[in-house]
C-alpha positions in Angstrom: -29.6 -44.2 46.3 -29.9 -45.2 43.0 -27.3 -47.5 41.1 -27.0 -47.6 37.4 -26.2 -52.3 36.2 -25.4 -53.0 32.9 -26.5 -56.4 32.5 -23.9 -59.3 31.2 -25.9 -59.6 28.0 -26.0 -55.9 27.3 -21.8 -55.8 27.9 -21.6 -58.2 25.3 -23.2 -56.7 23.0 -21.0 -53.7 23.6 -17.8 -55.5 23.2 -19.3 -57.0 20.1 -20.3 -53.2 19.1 -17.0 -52.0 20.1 -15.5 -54.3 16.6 -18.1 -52.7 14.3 -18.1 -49.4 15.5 -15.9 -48.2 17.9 -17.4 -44.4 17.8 -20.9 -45.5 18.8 -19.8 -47.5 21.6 -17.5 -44.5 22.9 -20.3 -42.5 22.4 -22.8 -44.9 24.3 -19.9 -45.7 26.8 -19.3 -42.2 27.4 -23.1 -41.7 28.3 -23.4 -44.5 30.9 -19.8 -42.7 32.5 -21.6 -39.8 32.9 -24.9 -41.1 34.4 -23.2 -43.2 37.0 -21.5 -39.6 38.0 -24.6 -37.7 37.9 -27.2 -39.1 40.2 -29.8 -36.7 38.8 -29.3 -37.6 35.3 -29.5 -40.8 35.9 -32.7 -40.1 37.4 -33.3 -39.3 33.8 -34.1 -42.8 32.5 -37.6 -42.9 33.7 -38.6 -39.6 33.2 -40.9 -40.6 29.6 -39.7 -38.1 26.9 -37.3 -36.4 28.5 -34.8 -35.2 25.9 -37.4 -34.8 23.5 -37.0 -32.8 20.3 -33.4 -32.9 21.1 -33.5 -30.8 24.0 -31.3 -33.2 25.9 -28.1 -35.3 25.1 -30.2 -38.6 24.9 -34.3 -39.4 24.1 -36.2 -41.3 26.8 -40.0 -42.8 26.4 -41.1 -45.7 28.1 -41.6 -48.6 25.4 -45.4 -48.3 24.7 -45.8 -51.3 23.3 -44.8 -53.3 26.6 -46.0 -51.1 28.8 -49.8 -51.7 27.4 -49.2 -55.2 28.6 -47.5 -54.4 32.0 -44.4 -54.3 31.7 -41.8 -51.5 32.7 -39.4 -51.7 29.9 -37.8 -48.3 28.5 -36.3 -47.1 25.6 -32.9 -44.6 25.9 -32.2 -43.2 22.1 -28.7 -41.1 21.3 
């Protein structure tokens, strides 16, 4: 089964977003609600450009850049 973790760092900066703009973080709060309820959504996050051309709620790609060099990182866009 598959688990969706936001890291410490990542809820900081949430809380910290939360001050500046409360409808961004609702909105990115909202989304990380809905994958933890959705286990096929979630799947979602390494699937590389799903959501493209705004067929989809949110843009995924894996982060080229690092991924050159090895490492797994992705990149989730609203």
């Amino acid at each position: 089964m598959i688990a969706l973790f936001v890291h410490d760092d990542a809820q900081t900066d949430l809380e910290g977003l939360w001050k500046e703009e409360p409808q961004a973080t609702g909105r990115i709060l909202a989304l990380l609600g809905q994958l933890e309820d959705d286990p096929d959504l979630l799947d979602r996050l390494t699937q590389h450009d799903y959501g493209a051309h705004r067929s989809a709620d949110f843009h995924v790609s894996k982060w080229q850049e690092h991924w050159r060099t090895g490492r797994d990182l992705w990149r989730l866009k609203l």
